[in-house]
C-alpha positions as CSV (number, residue, x, y, z in Angstrom):
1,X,35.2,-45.0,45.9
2,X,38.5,-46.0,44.7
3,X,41.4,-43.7,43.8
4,X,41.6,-42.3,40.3
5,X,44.6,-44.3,39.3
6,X,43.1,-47.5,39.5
7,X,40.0,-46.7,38.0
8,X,42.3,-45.2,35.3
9,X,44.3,-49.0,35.0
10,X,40.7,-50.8,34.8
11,X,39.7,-48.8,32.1
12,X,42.8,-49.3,30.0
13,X,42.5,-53.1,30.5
14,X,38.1,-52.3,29.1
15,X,39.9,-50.9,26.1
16,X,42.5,-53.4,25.4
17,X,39.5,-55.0,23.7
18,X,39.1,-53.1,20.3
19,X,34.8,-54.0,20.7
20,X,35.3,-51.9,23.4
21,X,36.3,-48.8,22.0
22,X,33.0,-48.4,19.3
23,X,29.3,-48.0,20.6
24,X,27.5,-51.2,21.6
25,X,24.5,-49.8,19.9
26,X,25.5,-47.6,16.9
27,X,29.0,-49.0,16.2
28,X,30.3,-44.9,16.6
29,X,33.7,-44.3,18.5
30,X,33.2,-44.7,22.0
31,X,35.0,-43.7,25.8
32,X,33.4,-42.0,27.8
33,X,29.9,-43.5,28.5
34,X,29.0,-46.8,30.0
35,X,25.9,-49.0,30.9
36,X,27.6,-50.2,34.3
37,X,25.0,-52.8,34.8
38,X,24.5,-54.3,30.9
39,X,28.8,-54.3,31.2
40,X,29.4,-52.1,27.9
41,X,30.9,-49.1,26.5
42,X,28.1,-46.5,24.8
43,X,28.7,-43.5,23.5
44,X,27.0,-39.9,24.2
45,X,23.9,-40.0,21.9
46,X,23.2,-43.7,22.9
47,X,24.0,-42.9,26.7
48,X,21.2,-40.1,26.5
49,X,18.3,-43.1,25.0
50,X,19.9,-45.1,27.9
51,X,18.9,-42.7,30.6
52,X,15.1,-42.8,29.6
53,X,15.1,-46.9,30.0
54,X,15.8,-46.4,33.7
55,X,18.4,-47.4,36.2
56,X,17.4,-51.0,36.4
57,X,17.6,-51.6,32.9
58,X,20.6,-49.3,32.6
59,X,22.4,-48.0,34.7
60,X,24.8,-44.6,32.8
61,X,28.2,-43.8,34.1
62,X,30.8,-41.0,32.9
63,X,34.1,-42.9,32.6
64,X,36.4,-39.6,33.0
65,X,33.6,-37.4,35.0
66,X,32.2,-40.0,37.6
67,X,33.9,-41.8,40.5
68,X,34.0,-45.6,40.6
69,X,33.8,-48.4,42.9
70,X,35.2,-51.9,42.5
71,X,31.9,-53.6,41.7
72,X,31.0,-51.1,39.3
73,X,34.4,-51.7,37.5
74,X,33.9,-55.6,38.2
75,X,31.0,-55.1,36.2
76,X,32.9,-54.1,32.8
77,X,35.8,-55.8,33.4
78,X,34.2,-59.6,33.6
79,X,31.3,-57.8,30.7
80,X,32.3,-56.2,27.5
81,X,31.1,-55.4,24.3
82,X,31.6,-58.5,23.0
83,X,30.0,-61.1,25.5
84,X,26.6,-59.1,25.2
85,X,26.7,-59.3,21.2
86,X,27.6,-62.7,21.3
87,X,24.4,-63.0,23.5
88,X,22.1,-61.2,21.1
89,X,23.4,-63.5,18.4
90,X,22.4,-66.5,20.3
91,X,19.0,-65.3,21.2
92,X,18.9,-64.1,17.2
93,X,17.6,-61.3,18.7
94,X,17.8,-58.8,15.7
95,X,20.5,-55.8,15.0
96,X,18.2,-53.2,14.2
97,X,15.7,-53.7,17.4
98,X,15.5,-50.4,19.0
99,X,17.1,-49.7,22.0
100,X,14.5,-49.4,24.5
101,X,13.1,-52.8,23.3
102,X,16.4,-55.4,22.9
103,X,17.3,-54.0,26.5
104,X,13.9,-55.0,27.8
105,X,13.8,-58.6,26.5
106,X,13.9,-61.6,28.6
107,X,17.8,-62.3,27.4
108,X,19.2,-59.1,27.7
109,X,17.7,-59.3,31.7
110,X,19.2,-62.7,32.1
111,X,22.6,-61.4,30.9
112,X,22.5,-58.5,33.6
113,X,21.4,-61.2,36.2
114,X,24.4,-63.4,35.4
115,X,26.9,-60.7,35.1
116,X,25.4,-59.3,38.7
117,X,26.5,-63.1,39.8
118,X,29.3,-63.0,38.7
119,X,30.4,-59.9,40.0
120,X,29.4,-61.0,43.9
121,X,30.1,-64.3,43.5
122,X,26.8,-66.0,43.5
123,X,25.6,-68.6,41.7
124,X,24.4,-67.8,38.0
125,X,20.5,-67.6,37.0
126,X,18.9,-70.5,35.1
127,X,19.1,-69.1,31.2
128,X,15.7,-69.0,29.4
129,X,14.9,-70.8,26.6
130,X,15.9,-69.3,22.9
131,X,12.0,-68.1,22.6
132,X,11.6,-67.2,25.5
133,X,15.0,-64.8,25.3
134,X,12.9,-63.1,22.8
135,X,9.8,-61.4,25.2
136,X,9.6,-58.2,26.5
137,X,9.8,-58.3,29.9
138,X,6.9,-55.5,30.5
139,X,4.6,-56.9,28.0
140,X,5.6,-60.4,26.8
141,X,5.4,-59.6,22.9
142,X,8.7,-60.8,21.2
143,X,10.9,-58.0,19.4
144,X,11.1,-60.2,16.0
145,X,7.1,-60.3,16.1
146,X,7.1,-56.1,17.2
147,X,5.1,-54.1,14.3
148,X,7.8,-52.4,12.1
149,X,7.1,-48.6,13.3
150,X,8.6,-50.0,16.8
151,X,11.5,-50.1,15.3
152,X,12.2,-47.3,13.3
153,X,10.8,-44.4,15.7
154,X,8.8,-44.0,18.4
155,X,5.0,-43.0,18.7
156,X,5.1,-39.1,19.5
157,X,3.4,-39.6,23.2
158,X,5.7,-42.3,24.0
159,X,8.4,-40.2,22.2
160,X,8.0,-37.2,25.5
161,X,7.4,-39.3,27.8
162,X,10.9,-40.7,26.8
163,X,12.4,-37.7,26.7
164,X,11.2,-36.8,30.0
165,X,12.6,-39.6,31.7
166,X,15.5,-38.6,29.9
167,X,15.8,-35.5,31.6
168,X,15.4,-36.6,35.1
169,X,17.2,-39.2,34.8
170,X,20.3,-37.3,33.6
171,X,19.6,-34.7,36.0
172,X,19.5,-36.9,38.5
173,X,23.0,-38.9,37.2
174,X,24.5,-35.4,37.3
175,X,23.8,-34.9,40.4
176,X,24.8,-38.1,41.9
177,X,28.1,-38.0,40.0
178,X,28.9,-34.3,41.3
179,X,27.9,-35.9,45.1
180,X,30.1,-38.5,44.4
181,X,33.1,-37.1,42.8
182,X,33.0,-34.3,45.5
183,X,33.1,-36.7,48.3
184,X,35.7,-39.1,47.0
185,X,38.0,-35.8,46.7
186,X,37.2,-34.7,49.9
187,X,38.0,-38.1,51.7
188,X,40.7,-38.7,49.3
189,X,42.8,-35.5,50.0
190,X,41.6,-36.3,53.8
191,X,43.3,-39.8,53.4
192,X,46.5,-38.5,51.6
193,X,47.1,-35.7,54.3
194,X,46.6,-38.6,57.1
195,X,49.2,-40.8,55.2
196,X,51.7,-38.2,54.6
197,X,51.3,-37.4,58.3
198,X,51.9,-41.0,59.5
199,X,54.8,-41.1,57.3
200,X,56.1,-38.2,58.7
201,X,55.6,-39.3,62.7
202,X,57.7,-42.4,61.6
203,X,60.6,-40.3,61.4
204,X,62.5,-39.4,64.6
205,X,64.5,-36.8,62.8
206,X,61.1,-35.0,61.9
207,X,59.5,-35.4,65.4
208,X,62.8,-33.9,67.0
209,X,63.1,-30.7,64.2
210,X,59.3,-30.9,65.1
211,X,59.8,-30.6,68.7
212,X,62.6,-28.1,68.2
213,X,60.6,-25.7,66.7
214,X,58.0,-26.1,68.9
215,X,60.8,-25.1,71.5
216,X,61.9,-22.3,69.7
217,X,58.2,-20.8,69.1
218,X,57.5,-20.6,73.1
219,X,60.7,-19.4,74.1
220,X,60.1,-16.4,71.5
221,X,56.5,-15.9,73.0
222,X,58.1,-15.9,76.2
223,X,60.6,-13.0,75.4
224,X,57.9,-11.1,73.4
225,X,55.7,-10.9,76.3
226,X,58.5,-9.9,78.4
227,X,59.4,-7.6,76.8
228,X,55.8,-6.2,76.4
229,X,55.3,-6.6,79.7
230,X,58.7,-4.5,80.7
231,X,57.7,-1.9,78.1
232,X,54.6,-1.4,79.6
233,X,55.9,-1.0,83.1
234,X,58.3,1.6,81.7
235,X,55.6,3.5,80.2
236,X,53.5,3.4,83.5
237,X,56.2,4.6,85.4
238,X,57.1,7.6,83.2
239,X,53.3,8.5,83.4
240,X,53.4,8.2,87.0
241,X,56.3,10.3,87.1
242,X,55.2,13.4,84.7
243,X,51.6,13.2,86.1
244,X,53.6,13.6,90.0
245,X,55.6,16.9,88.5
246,X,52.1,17.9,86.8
247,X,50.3,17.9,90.3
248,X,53.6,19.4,91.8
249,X,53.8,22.6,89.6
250,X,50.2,22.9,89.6
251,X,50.0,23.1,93.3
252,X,52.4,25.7,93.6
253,X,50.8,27.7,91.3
254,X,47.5,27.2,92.8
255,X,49.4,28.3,96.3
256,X,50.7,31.4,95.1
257,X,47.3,32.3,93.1
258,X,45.6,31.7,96.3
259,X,48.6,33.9,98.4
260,X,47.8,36.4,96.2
261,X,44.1,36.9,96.4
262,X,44.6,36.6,100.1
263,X,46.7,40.0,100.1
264,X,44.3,41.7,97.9
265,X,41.3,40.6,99.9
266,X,43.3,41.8,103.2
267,X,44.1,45.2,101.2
268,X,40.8,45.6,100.6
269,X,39.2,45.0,103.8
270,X,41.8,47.6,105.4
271,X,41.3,50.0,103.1
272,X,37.5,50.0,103.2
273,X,38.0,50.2,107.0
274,X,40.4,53.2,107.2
275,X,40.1,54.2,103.7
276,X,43.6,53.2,103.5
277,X,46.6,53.7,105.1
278,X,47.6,56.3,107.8
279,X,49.1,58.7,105.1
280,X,45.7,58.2,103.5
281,X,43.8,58.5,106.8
282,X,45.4,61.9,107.0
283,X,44.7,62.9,103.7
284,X,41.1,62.4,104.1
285,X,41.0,64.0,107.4
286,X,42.5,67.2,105.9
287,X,40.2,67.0,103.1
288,X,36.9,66.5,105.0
289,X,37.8,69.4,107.1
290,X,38.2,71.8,104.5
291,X,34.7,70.7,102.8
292,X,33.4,71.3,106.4
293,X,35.0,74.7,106.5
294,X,33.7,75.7,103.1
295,X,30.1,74.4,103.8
296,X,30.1,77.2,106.9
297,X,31.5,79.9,104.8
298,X,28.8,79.7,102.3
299,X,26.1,80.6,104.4
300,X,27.7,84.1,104.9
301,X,27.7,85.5,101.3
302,X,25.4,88.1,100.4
303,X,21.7,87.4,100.1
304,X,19.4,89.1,97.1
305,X,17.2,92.2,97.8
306,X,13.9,90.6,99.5
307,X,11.1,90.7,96.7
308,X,8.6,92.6,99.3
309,X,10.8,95.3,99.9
310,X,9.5,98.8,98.4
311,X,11.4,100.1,95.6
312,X,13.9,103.3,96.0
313,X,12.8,106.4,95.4
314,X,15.0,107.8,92.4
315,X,14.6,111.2,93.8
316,X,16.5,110.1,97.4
317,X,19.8,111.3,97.7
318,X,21.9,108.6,97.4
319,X,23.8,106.9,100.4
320,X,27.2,107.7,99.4
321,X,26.3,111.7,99.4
């Protein structure tokens, strides 16, 4: 593919031609369809009867939508509008044959097979003679001996079948022109960037502001990881250093809980030993002795009358008398 700006300055030299800028066909304003292969401008009803002939017969291009390569331009730019009339005029091939006959005739073939020629710079076909020009290349009839229906419409089975071709053929153009426009953008901005960097490396001023900044962007990584690096050494030590005071403190707290419990254990096991201390010792000896000395006295209190005693007489003088 070729960059948009030439393609652009081909086309203005096509249309420097005033043929060029009507239909081949229908004679209707025309610039934006082409038949790259027949070497003329079409416009967009025409283009769509074009699709159905077939690629071989002719071959429809978007002038603004597709991209171009030199021998497709070659094609229009040694063709024309005019050349191809001029043809049908000397084959006296008549104005009103359809379209998807007069393409098909022996002429309109040997015009694509010289123009193809002359583009790749071959030698040019051997021309046939006048009646000859007039046959259909698929069936050998001649389009001024055609019955008159042929061309004024098409038969309705021939008429889908047309249109089917018509729309695979365009789908198939549409495709094939998105494909192709994407990759010339693609490789063109890919080319440009290339370009604009070769320019660039030319210039010592650019490699050294280049190299300069490359400079500049390690020593700053260098610093940054410094000072990450010190940061982090900082931090580690004040961690260090609080998690030391932590353990510190935590062990002298431990020390005295444990000096404590020690005491009260040893408290304890004294007083369960000697029920306390000597004071207390005493104590208790005072105290278990008088229990002792109350437990003997109790014995020597008066006991109740025996139940098998016999009962006083009331008649006895009493004891006191």
């Amino acid at each position: 593919m070729i960059p948009q700006q030439v393609s652009d300055e081909a086309f203005q030299k096509v249309f420097e031609n005033p043929d060029n800028r009507i239909c081949f066909d229908c004679a209707a304003p025309a610039d934006e369809w082409t038949s790259v292969n027949n070497g003329i401008i079409i416009c967009a009803n025409c283009a769509a009867i074009h699709r159905s002939l077939g690629v071989s017969v002719s071959y429809v291009r978007s002038i603004k939508a597709d991209a171009w390569t030199e021998r497709q331009l070659l094609f229009l730019l040694n063709g024309g509008n005019t050349k191809f009339r001029l043809l049908f005029e000397g084959y006296n091939i008549p104005k009103d044959t359809p379209v998807k006959d007069k393409y098909r005739t022996k002429a309109a073939q040997y015009y694509r097979e010289r123009l193809k020629a002359t583009v790749e710079g071959l030698a040019e076909p051997e021309s046939p003679a006048l009646d000859a020009g007039l046959e259909l290349i698929d069936s050998g009839r001649k389009v001024n001996e055609l019955p008159a229906q042929t061309g004024t419409a098409l038969p309705q089975e021939e008429e889908k079948k047309g249109d089917l071709r018509s729309t695979f053929s365009n789908g198939l153009q549409s495709v094939s022109g998105f494909m192709s426009r994407s990759w010339y953008r693609a490789s063109s901005g890919a080319k440009e960037a290339a370009n604009k960097m070769s320019e660039k490396w030319k210039d010592v001023k650019w490699r050294e502001d280049l190299k300069k900044f490359g400079e500049k962007v390690s020593t700053t990584a260098k610093q940054t990881t410094s000072a990450i690096i010190e940061k982090s050494e900082k931090f580690g030590t004040a961690v260090a250093e609080r998690t030391t005071k932590f353990s510190n403190e935590a062990a002298v707290i431990v020390g005295k809980g444990i000096e404590k419990t020690e005491k009260s254990l040893e408290a304890a096991g004294n007083y369960l030993k000697g029920k306390g201390s000597p004071k207390r010792q005493l104590e208790y000896s005072v105290e278990y002795k008088m229990e002792q000395s109350v437990s003997e006295i109790e014995p020597l209190k008066e006991e109740p009358p025996h139940q098998n005693a016999p009962p006083e007489d009331p008649n006895a003088p009493s004891k006191t008398q």
